[in-house]
C-alpha positions in Angstrom: -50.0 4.8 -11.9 -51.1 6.4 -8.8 -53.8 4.8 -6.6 -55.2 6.5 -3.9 -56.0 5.0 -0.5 -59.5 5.0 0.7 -59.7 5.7 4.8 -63.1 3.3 6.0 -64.1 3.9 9.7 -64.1 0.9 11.2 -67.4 0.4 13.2 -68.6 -1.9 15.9 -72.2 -2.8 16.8 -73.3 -1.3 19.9 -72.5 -4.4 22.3 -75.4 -3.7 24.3 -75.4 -3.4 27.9 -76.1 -5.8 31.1 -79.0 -6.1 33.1 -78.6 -3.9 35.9 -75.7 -2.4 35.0 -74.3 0.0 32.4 -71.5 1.0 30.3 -68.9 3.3 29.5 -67.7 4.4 26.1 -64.7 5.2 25.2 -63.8 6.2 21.7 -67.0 5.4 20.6 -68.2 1.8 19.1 -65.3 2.3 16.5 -61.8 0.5 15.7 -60.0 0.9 19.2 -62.4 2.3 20.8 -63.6 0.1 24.3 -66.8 -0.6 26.4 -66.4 -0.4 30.0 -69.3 -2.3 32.6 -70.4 -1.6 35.8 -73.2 -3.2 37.8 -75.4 -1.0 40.3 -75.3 -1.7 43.5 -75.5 -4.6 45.7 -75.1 -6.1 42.1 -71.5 -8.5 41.0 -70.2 -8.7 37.6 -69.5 -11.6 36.4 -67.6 -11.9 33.2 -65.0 -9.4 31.0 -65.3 -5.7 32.4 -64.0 -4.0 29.6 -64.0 -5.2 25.7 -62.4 -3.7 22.8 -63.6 -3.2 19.3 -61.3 -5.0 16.6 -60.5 -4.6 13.2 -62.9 -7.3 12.0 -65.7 -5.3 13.8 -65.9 -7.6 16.5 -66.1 -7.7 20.1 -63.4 -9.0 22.0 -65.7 -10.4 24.4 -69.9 -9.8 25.5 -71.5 -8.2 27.4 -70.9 -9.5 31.6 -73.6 -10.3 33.9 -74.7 -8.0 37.2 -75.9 -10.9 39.6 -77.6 -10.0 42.1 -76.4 -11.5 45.7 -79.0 -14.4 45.4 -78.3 -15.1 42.4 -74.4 -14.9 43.0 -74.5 -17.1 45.7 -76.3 -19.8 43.9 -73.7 -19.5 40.9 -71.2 -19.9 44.0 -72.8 -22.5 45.2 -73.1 -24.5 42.1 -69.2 -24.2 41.3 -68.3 -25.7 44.3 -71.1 -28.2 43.8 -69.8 -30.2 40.9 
């Protein structure tokens, strides 16, 4: 007996995007599909620039960080710190 295939479109929550920054779809939030991130200006990511939606309708990674130069020096800072 024949049983027919049913075709489900695999869909990813809308990863959100950083704070002072944005993102680029591509594909849409679906199976394959992929989120870049930029920061504005005078802002640093910090963190995965591009994640991919997966089969199990996860992320491959979050969302980055846009740190500001303050704020990127004191992360700097505090790596070399310890």
């Amino acid at each position: 007996m024949f049983s027919p295939f049913i075709c489900v479109v695999v869909q990813c929550d809308d990863p959100g995007k950083p704070t002072n920054g944005a993102q680029l779809v591509n594909k849409g939030f679906v199976y394959g599909g992929s989120v870049k991130f930029t920061c504005n200006t005078d802002y640093t990511l910090r963190g995965t620039s591009t994640i991919y939606c997966q089969e199990n309708k996860e992320w491959t990674g979050s969302v980055p960080l846009c740190l500001g130069e303050c704020q990127w020096l004191n992360l700097v800072c505090e790596v070399f710190s310890t």
